[in-house]
N, C-alpha and C positions, 0 to 999 in steps of 0.2 A: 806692638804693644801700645795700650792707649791708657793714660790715667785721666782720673777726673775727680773734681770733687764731688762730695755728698752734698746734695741739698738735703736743709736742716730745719723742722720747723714746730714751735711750741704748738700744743693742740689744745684749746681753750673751750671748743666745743662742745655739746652737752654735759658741761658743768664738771669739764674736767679739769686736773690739779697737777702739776709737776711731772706732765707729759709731757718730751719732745722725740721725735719721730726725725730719721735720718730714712731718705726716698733712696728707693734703689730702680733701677729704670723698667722703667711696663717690658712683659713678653707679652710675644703675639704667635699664636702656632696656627697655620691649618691655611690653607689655600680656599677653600671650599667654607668652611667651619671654620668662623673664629672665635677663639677661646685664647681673653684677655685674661693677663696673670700680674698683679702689683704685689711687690716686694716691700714690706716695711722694717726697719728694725727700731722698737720700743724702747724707749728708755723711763721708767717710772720712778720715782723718787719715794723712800719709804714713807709712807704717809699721804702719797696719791693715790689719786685715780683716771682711769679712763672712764667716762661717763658712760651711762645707759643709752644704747645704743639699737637700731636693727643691723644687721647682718645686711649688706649689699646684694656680695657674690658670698659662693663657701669662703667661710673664712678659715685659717688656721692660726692658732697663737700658740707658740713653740716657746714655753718658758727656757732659758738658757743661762739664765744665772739670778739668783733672790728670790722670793716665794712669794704668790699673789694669791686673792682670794679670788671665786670669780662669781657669778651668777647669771643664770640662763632663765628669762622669761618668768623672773619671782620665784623661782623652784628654791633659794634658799643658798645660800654662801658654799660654793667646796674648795678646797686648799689646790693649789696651782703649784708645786714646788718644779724647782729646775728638775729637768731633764724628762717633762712630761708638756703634752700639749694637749687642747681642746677645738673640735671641728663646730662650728657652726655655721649653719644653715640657712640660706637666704633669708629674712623675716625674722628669724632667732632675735630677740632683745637680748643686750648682754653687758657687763660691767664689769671693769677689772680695780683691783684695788692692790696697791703693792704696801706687803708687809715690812719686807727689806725691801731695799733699791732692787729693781730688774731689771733683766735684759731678754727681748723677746724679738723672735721674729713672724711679723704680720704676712701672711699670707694671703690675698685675697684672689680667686680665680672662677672664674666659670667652667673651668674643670674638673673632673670626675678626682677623687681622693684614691689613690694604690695604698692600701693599708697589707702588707704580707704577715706571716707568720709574727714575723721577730716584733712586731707592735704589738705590743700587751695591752687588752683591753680593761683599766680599771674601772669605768661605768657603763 
């Protein structure tokens, strides 16, 4: 067994507000094919946001506790409540804003997304 702390750190970038982000360590898979995977967990303060942004790699943002609003490429505000997440797409512009306090975990990989049955597609 091995513990360690979390690196911790506020994000002030593109005009964001009462964001801090706890790092959780890069995966790496494929001997041949590599496909980088970074782990985030969010922390937003009711009243921030994460600024407008592009999309790197696919992203995944997995609300898990608080409700955000979010918006994709100016399409207009839709509600983010726990226990639902949103895929975006390399290039996708994107902005999160927390209603209540949240907690979310950041996803970012160059890997393909396994969506099964049991994910219910609300959009």
């Amino acid at each position: 067994m091995e513990i360690y702390l979390t690196p911790r750190y506020e994000v002030e970038a593109w005009g964001s507000a009462g964001v801090v982000m706890d790092v959780m360590p890069a995966l790496d898979q494929g001997l041949t094919v590599r496909t980088r995977t970074r782990i985030h967990i969010a922390h937003i303060a009711a009243g921030g946001t994460l600024g407008e942004h592009p999309a790197t790699r696919r992203q995944i943002f997995a609300v898990v506790q608080g409700l955000a609003h979010i918006d994709t490429d100016g399409e207009g505000k839709r509600e983010l409540p726990a226990g639902s997440l949103v895929i975006w797409e390399p290039g996708e512009r994107h902005q999160t804003w927390a209603i209540e306090d949240v907690i979310a975990v950041v996803i970012e990989t160059d890997a393909s997304v396994d969506l099964p049955d049991h994910f219910e597609r609300v959009v």
